[in-house]
MINU-175081 format. One record per residue (C-alpha): residue number from 1; x, y, z. Coordinates in Angstrom, 3 decimals, padded with zeros to 6 digits, m for minus. Layout:
// residues N
PT | NUM | X | Y | Z
...
This chain:
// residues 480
PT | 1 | 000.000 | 000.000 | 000.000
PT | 2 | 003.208 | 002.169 | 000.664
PT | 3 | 004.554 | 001.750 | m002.395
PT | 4 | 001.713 | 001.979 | m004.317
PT | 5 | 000.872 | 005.477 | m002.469
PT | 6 | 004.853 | 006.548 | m003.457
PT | 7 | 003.925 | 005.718 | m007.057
PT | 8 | 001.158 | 007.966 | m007.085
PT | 9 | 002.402 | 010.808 | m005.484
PT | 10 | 005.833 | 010.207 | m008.096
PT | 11 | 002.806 | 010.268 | m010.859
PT | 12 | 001.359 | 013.072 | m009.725
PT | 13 | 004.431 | 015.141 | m009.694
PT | 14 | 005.739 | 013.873 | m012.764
PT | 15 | 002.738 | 015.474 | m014.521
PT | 16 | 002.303 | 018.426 | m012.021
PT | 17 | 006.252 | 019.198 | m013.239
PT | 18 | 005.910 | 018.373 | m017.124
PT | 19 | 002.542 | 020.255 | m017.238
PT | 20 | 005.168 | 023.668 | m015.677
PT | 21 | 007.515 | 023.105 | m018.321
PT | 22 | 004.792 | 023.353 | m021.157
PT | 23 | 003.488 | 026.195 | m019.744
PT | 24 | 006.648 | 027.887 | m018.291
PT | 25 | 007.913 | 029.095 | m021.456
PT | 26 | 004.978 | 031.029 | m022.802
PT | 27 | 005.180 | 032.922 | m019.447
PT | 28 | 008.580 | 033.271 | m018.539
PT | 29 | 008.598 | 036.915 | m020.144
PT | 30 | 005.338 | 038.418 | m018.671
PT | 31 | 007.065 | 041.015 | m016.808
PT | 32 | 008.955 | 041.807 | m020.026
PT | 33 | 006.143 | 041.741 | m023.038
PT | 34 | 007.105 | 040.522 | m026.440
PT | 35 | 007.425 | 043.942 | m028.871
PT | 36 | 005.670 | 043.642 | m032.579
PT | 37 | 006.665 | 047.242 | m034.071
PT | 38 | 005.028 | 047.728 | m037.032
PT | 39 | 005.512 | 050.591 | m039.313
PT | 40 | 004.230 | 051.220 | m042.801
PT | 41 | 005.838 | 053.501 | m045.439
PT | 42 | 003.942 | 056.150 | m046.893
PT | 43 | 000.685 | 055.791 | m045.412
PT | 44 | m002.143 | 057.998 | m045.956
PT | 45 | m003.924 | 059.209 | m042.657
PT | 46 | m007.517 | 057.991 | m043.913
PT | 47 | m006.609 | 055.276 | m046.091
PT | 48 | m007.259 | 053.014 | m043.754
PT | 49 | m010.872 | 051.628 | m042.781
PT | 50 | m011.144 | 052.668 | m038.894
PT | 51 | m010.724 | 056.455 | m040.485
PT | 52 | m013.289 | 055.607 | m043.064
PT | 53 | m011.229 | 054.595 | m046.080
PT | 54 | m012.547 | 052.126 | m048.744
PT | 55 | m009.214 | 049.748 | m048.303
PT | 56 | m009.287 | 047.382 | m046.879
PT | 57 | m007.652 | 046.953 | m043.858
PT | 58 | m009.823 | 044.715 | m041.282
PT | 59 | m007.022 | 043.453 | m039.752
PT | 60 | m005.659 | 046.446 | m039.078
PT | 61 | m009.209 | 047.883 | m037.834
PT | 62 | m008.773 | 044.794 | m035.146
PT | 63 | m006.192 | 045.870 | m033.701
PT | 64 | m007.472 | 049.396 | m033.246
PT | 65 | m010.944 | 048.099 | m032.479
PT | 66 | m009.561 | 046.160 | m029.505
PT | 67 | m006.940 | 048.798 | m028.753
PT | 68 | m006.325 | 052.292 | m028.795
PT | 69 | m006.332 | 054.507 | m031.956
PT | 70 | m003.734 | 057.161 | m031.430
PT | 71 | m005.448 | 060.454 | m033.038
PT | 72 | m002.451 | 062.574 | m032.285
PT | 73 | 000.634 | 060.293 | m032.728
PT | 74 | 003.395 | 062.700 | m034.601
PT | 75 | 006.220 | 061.238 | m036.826
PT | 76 | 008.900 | 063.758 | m038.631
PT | 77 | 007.416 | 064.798 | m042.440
PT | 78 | 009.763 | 062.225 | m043.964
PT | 79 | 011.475 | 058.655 | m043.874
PT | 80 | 014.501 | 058.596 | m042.443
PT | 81 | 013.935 | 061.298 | m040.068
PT | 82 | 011.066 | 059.417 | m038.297
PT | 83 | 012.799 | 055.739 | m038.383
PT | 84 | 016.030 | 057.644 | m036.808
PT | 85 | 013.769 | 059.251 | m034.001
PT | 86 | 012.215 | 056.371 | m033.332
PT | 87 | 015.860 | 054.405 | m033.026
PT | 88 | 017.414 | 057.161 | m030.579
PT | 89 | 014.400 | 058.601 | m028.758
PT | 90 | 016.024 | 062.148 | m030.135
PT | 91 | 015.145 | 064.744 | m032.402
PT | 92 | 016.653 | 064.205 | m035.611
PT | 93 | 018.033 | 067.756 | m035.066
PT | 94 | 020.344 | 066.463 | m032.550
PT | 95 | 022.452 | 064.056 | m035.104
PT | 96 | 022.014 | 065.734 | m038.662
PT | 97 | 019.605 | 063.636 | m039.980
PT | 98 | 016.950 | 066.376 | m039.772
PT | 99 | 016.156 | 067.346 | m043.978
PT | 100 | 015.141 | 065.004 | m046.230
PT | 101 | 016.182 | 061.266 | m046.536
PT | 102 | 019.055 | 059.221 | m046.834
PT | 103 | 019.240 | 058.890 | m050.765
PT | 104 | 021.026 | 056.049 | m052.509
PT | 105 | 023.730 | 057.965 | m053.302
PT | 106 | 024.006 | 059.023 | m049.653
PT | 107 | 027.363 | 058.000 | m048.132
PT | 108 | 026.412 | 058.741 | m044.124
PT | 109 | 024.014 | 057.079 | m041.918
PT | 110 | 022.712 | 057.347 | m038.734
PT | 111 | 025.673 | 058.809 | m036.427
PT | 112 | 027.341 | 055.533 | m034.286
PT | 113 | 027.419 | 057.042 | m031.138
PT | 114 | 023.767 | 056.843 | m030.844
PT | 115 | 022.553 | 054.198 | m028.148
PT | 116 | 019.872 | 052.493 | m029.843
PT | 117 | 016.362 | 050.901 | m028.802
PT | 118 | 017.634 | 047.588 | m029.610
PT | 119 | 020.923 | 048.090 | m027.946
PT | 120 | 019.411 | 049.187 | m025.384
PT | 121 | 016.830 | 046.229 | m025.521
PT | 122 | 019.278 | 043.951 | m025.574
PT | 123 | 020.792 | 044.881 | m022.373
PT | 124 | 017.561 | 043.903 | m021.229
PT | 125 | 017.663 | 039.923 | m022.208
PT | 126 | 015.728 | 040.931 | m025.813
PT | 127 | 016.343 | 039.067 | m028.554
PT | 128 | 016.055 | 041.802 | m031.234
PT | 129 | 015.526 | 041.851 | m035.120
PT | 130 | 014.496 | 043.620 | m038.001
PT | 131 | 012.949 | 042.317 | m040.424
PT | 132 | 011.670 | 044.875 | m043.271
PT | 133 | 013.103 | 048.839 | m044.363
PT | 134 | 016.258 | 050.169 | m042.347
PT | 135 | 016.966 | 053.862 | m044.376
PT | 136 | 019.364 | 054.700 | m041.789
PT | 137 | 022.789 | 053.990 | m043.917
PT | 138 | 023.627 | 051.730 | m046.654
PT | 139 | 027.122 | 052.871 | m047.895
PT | 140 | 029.441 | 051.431 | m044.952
PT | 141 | 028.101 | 048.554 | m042.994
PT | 142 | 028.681 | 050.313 | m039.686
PT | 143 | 025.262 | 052.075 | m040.258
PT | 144 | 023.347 | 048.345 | m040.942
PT | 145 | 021.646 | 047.370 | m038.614
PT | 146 | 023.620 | 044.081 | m037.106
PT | 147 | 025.828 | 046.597 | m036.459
PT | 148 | 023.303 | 048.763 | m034.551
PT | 149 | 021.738 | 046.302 | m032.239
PT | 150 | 019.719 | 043.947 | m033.706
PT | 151 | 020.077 | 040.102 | m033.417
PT | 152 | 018.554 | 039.500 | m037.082
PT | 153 | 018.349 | 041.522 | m040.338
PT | 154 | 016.599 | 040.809 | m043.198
PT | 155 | 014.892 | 043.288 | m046.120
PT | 156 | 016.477 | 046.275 | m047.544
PT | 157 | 018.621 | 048.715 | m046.549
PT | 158 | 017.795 | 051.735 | m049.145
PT | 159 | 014.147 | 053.434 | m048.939
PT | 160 | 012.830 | 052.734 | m052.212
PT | 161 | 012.824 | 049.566 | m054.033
PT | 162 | 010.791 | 047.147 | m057.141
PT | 163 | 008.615 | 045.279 | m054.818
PT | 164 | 008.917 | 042.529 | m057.453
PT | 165 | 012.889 | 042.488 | m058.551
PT | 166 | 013.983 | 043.865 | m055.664
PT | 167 | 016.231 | 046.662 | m057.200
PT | 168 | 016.743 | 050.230 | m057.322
PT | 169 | 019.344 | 051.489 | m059.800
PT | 170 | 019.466 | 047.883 | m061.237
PT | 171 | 021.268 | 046.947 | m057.798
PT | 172 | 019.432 | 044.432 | m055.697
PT | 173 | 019.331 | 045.593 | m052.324
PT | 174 | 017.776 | 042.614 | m050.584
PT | 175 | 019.628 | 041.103 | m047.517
PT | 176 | 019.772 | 038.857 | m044.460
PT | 177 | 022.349 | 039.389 | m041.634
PT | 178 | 024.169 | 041.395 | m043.723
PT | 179 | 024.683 | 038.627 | m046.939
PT | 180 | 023.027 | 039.485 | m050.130
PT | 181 | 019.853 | 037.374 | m051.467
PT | 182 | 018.622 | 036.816 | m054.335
PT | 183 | 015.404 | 035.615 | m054.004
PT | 184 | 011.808 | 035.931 | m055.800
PT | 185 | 008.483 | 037.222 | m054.653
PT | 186 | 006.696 | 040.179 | m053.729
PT | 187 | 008.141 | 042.335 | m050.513
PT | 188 | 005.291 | 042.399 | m048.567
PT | 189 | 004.424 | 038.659 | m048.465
PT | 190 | 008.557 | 037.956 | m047.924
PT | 191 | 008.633 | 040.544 | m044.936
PT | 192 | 005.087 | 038.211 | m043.634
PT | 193 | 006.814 | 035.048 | m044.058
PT | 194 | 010.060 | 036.039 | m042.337
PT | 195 | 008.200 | 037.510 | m039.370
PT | 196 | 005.854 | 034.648 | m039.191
PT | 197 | 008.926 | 032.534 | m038.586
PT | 198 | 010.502 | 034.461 | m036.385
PT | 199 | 008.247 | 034.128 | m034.207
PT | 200 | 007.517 | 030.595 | m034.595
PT | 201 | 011.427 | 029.589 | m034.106
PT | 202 | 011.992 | 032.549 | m031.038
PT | 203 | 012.223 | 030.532 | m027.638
PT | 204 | 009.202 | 031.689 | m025.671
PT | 205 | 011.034 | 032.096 | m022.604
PT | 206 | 012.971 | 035.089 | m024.534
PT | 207 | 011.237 | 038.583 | m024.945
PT | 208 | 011.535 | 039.623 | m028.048
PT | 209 | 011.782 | 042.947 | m030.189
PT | 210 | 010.425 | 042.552 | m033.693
PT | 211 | 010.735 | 045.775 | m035.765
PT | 212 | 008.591 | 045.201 | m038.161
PT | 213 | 009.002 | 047.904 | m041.465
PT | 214 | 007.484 | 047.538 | m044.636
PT | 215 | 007.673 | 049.078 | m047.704
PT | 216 | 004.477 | 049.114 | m048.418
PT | 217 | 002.424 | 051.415 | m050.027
PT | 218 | 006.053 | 053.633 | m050.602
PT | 219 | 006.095 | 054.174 | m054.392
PT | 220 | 006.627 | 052.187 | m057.313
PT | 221 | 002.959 | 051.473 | m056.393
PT | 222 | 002.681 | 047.383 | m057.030
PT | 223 | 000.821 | 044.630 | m056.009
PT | 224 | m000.026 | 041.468 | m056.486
PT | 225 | m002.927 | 040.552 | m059.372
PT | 226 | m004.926 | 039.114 | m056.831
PT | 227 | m005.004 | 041.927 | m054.929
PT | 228 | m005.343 | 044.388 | m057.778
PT | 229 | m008.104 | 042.072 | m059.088
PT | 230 | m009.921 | 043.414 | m055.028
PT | 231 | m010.323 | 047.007 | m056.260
PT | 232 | m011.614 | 046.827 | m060.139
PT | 233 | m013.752 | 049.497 | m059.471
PT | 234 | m010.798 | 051.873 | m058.731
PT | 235 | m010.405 | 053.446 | m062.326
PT | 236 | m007.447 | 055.032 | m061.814
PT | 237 | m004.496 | 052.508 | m062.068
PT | 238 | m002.446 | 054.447 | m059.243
PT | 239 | m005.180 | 054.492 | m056.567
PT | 240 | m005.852 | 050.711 | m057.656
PT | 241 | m002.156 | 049.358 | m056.606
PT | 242 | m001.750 | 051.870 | m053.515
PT | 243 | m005.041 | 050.537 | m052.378
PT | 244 | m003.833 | 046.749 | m053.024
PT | 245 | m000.227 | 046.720 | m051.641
PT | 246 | m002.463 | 048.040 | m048.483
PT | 247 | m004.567 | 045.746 | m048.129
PT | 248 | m001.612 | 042.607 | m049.043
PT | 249 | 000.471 | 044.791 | m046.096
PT | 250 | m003.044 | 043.769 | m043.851
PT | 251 | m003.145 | 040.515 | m044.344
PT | 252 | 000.334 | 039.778 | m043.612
PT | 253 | m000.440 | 042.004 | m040.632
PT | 254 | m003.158 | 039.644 | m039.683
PT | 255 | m000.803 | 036.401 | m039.964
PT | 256 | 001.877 | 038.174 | m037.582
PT | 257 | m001.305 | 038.197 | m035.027
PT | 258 | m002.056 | 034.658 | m035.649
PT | 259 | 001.482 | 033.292 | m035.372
PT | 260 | 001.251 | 035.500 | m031.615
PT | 261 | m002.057 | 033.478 | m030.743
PT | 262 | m000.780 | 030.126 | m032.113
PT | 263 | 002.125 | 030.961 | m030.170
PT | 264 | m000.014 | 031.313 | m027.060
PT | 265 | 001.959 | 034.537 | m026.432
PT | 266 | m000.351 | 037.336 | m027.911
PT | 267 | m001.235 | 038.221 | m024.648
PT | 268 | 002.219 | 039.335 | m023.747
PT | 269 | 003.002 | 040.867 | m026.408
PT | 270 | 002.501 | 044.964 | m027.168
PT | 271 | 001.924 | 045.526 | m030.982
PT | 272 | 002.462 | 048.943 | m032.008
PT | 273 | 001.549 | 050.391 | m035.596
PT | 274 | 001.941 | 053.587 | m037.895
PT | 275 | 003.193 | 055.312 | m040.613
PT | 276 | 006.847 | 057.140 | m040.719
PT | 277 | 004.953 | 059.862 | m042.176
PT | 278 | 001.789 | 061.475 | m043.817
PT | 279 | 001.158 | 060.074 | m047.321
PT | 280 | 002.801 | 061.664 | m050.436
PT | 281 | 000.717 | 064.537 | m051.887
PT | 282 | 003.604 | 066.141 | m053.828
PT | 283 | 005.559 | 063.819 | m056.589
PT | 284 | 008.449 | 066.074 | m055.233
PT | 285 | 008.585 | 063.567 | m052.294
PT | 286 | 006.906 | 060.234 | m053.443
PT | 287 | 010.837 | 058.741 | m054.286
PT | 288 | 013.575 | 058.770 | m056.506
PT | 289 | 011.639 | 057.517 | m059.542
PT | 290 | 009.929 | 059.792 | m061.579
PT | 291 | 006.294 | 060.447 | m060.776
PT | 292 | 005.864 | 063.263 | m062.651
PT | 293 | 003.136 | 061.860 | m064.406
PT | 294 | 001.672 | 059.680 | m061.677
PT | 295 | m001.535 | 061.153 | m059.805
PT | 296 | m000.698 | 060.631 | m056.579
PT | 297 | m003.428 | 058.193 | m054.482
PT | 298 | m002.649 | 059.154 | m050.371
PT | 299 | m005.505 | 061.157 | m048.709
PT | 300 | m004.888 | 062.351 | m045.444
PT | 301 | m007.923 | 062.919 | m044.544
PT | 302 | m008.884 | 066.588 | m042.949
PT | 303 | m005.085 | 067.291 | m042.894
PT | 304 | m003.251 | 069.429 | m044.836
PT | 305 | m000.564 | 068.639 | m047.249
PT | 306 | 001.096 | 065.434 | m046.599
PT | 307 | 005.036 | 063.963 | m046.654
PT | 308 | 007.796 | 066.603 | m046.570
PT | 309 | 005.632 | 069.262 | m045.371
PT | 310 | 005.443 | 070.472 | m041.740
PT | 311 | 001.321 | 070.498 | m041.806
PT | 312 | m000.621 | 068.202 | m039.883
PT | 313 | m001.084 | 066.361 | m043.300
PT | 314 | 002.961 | 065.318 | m043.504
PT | 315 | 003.370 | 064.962 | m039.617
PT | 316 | 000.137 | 063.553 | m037.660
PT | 317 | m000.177 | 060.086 | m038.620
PT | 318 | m002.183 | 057.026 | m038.570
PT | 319 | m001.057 | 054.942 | m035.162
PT | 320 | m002.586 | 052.070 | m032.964
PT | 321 | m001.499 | 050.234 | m029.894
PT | 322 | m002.929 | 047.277 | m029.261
PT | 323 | m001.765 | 044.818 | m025.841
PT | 324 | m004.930 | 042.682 | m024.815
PT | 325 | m005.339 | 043.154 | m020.554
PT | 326 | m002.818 | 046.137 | m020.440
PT | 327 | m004.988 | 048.948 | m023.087
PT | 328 | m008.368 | 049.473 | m023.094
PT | 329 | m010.094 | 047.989 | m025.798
PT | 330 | m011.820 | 050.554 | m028.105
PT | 331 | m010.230 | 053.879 | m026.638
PT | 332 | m009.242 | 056.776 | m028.200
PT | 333 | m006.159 | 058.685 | m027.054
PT | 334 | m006.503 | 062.369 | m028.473
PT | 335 | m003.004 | 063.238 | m026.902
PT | 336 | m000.207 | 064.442 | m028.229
PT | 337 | 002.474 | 061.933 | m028.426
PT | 338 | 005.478 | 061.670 | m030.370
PT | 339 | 007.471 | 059.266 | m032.357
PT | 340 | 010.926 | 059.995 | m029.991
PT | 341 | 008.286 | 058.750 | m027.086
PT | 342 | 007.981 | 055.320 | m028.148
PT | 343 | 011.819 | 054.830 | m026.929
PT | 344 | 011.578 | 055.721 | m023.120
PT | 345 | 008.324 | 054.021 | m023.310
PT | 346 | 008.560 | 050.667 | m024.836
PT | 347 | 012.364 | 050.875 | m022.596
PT | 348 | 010.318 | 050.931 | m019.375
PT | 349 | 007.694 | 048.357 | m019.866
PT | 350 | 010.721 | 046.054 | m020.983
PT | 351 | 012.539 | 047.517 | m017.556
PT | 352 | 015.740 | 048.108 | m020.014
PT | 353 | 018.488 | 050.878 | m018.932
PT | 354 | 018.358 | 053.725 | m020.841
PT | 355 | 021.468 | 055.134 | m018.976
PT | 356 | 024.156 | 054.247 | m022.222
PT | 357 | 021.583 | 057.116 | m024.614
PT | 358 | 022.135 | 060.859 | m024.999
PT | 359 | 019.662 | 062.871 | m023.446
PT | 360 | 016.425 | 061.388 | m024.946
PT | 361 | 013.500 | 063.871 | m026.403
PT | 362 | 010.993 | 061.262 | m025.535
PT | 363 | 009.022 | 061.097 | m023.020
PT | 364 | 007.494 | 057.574 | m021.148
PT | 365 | 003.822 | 057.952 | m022.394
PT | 366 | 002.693 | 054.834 | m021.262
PT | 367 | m000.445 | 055.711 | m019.163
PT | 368 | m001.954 | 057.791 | m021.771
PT | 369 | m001.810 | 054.696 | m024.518
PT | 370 | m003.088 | 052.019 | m021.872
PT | 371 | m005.145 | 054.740 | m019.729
PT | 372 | m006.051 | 057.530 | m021.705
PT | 373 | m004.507 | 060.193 | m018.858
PT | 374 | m002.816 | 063.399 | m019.810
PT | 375 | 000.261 | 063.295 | m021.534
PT | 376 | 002.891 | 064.768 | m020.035
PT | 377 | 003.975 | 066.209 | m023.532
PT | 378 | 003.389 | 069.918 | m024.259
PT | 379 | 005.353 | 070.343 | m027.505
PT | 380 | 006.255 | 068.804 | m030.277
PT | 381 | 008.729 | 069.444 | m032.333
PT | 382 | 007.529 | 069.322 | m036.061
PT | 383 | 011.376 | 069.894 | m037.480
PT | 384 | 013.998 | 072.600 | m037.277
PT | 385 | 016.071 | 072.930 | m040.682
PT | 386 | 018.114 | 076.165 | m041.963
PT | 387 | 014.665 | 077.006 | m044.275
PT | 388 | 011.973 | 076.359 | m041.725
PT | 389 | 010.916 | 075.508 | m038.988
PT | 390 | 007.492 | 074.209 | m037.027
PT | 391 | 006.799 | 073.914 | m033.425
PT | 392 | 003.742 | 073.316 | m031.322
PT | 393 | 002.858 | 074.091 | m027.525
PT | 394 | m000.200 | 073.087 | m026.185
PT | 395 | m002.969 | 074.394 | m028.834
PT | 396 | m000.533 | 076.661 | m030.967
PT | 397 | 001.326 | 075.780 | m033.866
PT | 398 | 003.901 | 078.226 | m035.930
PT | 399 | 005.051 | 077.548 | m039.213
PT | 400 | 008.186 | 079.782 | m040.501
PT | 401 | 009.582 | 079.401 | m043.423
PT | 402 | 013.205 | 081.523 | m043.597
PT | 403 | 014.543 | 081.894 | m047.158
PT | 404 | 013.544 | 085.328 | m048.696
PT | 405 | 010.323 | 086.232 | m049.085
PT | 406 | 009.710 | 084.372 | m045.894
PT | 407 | 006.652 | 083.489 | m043.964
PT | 408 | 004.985 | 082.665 | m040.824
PT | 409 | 001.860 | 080.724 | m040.017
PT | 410 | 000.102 | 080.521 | m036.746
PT | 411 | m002.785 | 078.233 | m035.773
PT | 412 | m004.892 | 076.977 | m033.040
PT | 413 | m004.311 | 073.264 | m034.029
PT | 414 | m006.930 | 072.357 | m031.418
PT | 415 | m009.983 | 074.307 | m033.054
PT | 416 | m008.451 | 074.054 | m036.538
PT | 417 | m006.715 | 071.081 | m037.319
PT | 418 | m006.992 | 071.479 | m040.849
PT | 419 | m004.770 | 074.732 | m040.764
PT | 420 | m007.263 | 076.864 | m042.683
PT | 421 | m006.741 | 079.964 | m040.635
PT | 422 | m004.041 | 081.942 | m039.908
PT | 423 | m004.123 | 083.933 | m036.832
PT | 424 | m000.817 | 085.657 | m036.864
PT | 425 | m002.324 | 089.086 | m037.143
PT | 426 | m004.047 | 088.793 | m034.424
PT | 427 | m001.205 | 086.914 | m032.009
PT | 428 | 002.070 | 088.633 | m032.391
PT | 429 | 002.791 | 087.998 | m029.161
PT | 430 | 002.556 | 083.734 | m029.466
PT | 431 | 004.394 | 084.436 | m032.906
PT | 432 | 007.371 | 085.828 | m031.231
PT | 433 | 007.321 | 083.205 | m028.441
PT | 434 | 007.596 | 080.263 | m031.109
PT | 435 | 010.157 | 082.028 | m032.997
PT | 436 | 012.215 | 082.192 | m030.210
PT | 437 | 011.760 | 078.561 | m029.712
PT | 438 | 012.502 | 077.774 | m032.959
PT | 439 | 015.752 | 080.136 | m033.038
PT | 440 | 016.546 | 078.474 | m029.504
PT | 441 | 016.631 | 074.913 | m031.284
PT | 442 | 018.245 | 075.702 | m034.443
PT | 443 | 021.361 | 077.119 | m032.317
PT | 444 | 021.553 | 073.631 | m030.731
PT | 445 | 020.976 | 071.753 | m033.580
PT | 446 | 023.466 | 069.556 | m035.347
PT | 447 | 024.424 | 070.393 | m039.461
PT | 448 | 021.653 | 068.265 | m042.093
PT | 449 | 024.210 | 065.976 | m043.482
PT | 450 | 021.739 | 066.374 | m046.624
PT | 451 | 022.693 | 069.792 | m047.531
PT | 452 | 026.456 | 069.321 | m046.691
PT | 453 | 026.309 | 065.826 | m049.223
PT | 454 | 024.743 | 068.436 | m051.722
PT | 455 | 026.772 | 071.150 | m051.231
PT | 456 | 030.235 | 068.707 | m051.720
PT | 457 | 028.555 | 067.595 | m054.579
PT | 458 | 028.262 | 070.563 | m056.605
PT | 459 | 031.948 | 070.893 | m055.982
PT | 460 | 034.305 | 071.848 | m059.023
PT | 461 | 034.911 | 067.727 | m060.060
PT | 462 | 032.726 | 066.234 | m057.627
PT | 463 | 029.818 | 063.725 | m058.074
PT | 464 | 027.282 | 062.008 | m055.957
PT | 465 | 026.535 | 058.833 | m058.562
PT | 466 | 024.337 | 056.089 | m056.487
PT | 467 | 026.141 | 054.656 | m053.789
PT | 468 | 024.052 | 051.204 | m053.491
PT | 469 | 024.949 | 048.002 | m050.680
PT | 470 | 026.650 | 045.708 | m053.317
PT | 471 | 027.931 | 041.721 | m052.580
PT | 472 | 031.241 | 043.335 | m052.455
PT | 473 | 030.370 | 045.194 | m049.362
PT | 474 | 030.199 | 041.921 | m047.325
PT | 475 | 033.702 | 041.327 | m047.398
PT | 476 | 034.892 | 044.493 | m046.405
PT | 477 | 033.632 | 044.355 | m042.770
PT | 478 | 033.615 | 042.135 | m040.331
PT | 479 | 030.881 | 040.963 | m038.553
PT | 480 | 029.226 | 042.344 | m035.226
C-alpha cells in the first residue's frame, strides 16, 4: 500500500512538473512583453478603414478596435527622419539627420554614437531583429543594422525599391544578416513570411523585439494581381495598386497576429503600428523615380498637405497600440504623443536601462496609450532645418519658413486642425514666443548631413553617382 501510495504521489508530480515546463515558457517573459513594431511607409492618414477609407484593412481595424487609436501620434514629415527618431528617442536635429532622406547615393548614416532601442533592448535579455526597411545607412556597414543592435536583419537597406525584382538602380538591395539574397516574390508577403517565422522559431522564454518595417504602399505602387483584381472598381491605375499593396500589407499584418495566438503569447506581447509619415501629396517627395506623371493616391484625410511638409497632413499620422489586458479595448487617445516617445516608453515596460543614450527627447507615455490620462507632452517638435521651422505648444502651432520672401503661419491646431486659418495678425505675441523657440533649437541643432552631401557635390569635379549596398560590401567588414 506504501509503495503503491509513493507511485502515485511520483505520478502526480511527474505530470504536475511536465505540465510547468509546457506552460513555463509562454510565461517566462510576462514582466517583459514581447514587442511587434510595425511601421508602414507612406501611409495615408484615412486610407485606412477605422478612419473611413474604402481599403481594406480589417485586420488592421482589429487591432485598433480592440486597442487604442492614437489620433495625435506625430512622426517627422519624412522617412529617415522618423525611423532615426524612433531608433534614438532624439530629435533628428540632434544628429544631422533632420532634412530630407538618406538617398542612394548618400554615403552617411545614422551617427554611431547613438545608443539604440535595440541596444538598449538587448541589455535587457531581448532578442532583437528587423525584419523589413532600415533607411538609416547603406554605404558602410557600420550604419546596418547588425551593427546597430539587432540580433537578425533581413529586407532592404535603401528606402525605395521594385517590390517585385527587388532593385533600385538595377542593384538588388535585398539582404539577411548582412549577406546578399537573391530571391523571388513580392516584398510584402517575404517581410510576412520572415516575421511569421521568427516568431515561430523565437524561444518563448525570450522577450523579443520585432521591428517590423514595410515598404508598403512607398512608391513604385505594385501589387499582387490578386489583390489588384480586389479594387476593379478603382479606375485610376495608381489608386488601384496603392489601395492593393495596403490591403496585401493587412493581411500579412493579420498572420503576424495569428502566429502570436498560435504561439499562445499574444497576450504578452505589445503591438504597435503607424506610418513614418503622412502620405505623399507632392511627386516632389513620393521617391527617386519619376512620378511626374503619376496622380498621386494618399488622402490624409482633414489634414493638410502630406510627406515633406510640416502640416498636420505630412506629420500627424495614422497609429494604434494594441496589448490585450494592459490597453483598453476601443479607446481613443486624443493626446499628443510623439514618435521619440515610443523609446523611453517601450524601454520601461521592458525595464531596459536607458542610462548608455544621450539625453532622450521622448518622453514615457505609457499611461496615456493604456489609460487615456494626460500626456505629459506639451510640444512637439515638427522639425527645425536652416529654411523652416514648425513647433507646437499646447494648442498653438507656428510655421516659418526663412529663405527670402519668408513666412509665418500661426494656428490653433486644437480648433483648426486642418490649418485653414491663420491667426498671426491677431497673435504677435505667441508668434514671437515660437520664434524664439525655434531660433533656440536651431542654435543647438546639429548640421543636415543632406545639404552638406549636396553642397560637396556641386563641388568643381565632384559627383554624388548612387552609392548602393553591393555583394562586395560583405567582405569588407567584419561581422558584429
Amino acid at each position: 500500500m506504501e509503495s503503491k501510495l509513493k507511485y502515485i504521489s511520483l505520478s502526480l508530480l511527474t505530470g504536475a512538473l511536465a505540465l510547468v515546463a509546457e506552460v513555463t515558457p509562454a510565461r517566462a517573459a510576462d514582466n517583459k512583453p514581447n514587442i511587434v513594431y510595425i511601421l508602414a511607409d507612406d501611409l495615408g492618414w484615412k486610407d485606412v478603414g477605422f478612419h473611413g477609407s474604402d481599403i481594406k484593412t480589417p485586420n488592421i481595424d482589429k487591432l485598433a478596435a480592440t486597442g487604442a487609436r492614437l489620433e495625435q501620434f506625430y512622426a517627422q514629415p519624412m522617412c529617415t527622419p522618423t525611423r532615426a527618431a524612433l531608433m534614438t528617442g532624439r530629435y533628428p536635429i540632434r544628429y544631422g539627420l533632420q532634412t530630407f532622406v538618406i538617398p542612394s547615393s548618400g554615403t552617411y548614416g545614422l551617427a554611431t554614437d547613438e545608443w539604440l532601442l535595440p541596444q538598449a533592448l538587448k541589455d535587457a535579455g531581448y532578442k532583437t531583429a528587423i525584419i523589413g526597411k532600415w533607411h538609416l545607412g547603406h554605404a558602410d556597414k557600420k550604419y546596418w543594422p547588425r551593427q546597430r543592435g539587432f540580433d537578425y536583419q533581413y529586407g532592404p537597406l535603401i528606402g525605395e525599391l521594385d517590390y517585385f525584382t527587388h532593385e533600385q538602380h538595377g542593384v538588388t538591395d535585398w539582404y539577411r544578416d548582412n549577406k546578399l539574397v537573391k530571391e523571388k516574390g513580392y516584398t510584402t508577403t517575404l517581410l510576412g513570411n520572415d516575421a511569421v517565422t521568427f516568431i515561430n522559431e523565437n524561444n518563448a522564454a525570450t522577450p523579443f523585439f520585432l521591428y517590423l518595417a514595410f515598404n508598403a504602399p512607398h512608391t513604385p505602387y505594385q501589387a499582387p494581381q490578386e489583390y489588384l483584381n480586389q479594387y476593379k472598381n478603382i479606375a485610376d491605375p495608381s489608386r488601384r495598386a496603392y489601395a492593393a499593396s495596403i490591403t496585401a500589407m493587412d493581411d500579412q499584418v493579420g498572420r503576424v497576429v495569428d502566429a502570436l495566438d498560435q504561439k499562445k503569447i499574444r497576450d504578452n506581447t505589445v503591438i504597435i503600428f503607424h506610418s513614418d509619415n503622412g502620405g505623399t501629396k507632392n511627386t516632389m517627395f513620393a521617391g527617386e523615380l519619376d512620378m511626374s506623371k503619376v496622380k498621386i493616391p494618399c488622402d490624409n484625410g482633414p489634414y493638410r498637405e502630406g510627406k515633406g511638409t510640416l502640416y498636420e497632413g505630412g506629420t500627424r499620422v495614422c497609429a494604434l497600440a494594441n496589448w490585450p489586458g494592459h490597453i483598453k479595448p476601443g479607446s481613443t487617445v486624443d493626446e499628443m504623443i510623439h514618435v521619440v516617445d515610443m523609446y523611453p516608453t517601450l524601454a520601461k515596460l521592458a525595464e531596459a536601462p536607458t542610462s548608455k543614450s544621450k539625453p532622450l527627447d521622448g518622453m514615457n507615455v505609457w499611461q496615456t496609450i493604456s489609460e487615456g490620462k494626460s500626456s505629459p507632452r506639451t510640444e512637439i517638435v515638427y522639425n527645425v532645418e536652416p529654411f523652416r521651422g514648425a513647433v507646437r505648444q499646447g494648442d498653438w502651432k507656428l510655421i516659418w519658413r526663412t529663405p527670402l520672401p519668408s513666412s509665418v503661419e500661426l494656428y490653433n491646431i486644437t480648433q483648426d486642425p486642418s490649418e485653414t486659418t491663420n491667426l498671426v495678425a491677431a497673435n504677435p505675441d505667441k508668434v514671437v514666443e515660437l520664434q524664439k523657440r525655434i531660433e533656440e533649437l536651431a542654435k543647438g541643432s546639429a548640421k543636415a548631413l543632406w545639404l552638406e552631401a549636396q553642397f560637396k557635390a556641386i563641388q568643381p569635379g565632384l559627383h554624388a553617382p548612387p552609392v548602393m549596398p553591393n555583394e562586395d560590401a560583405y567582405y569588407k567588414v567584419e561581422e558584429p
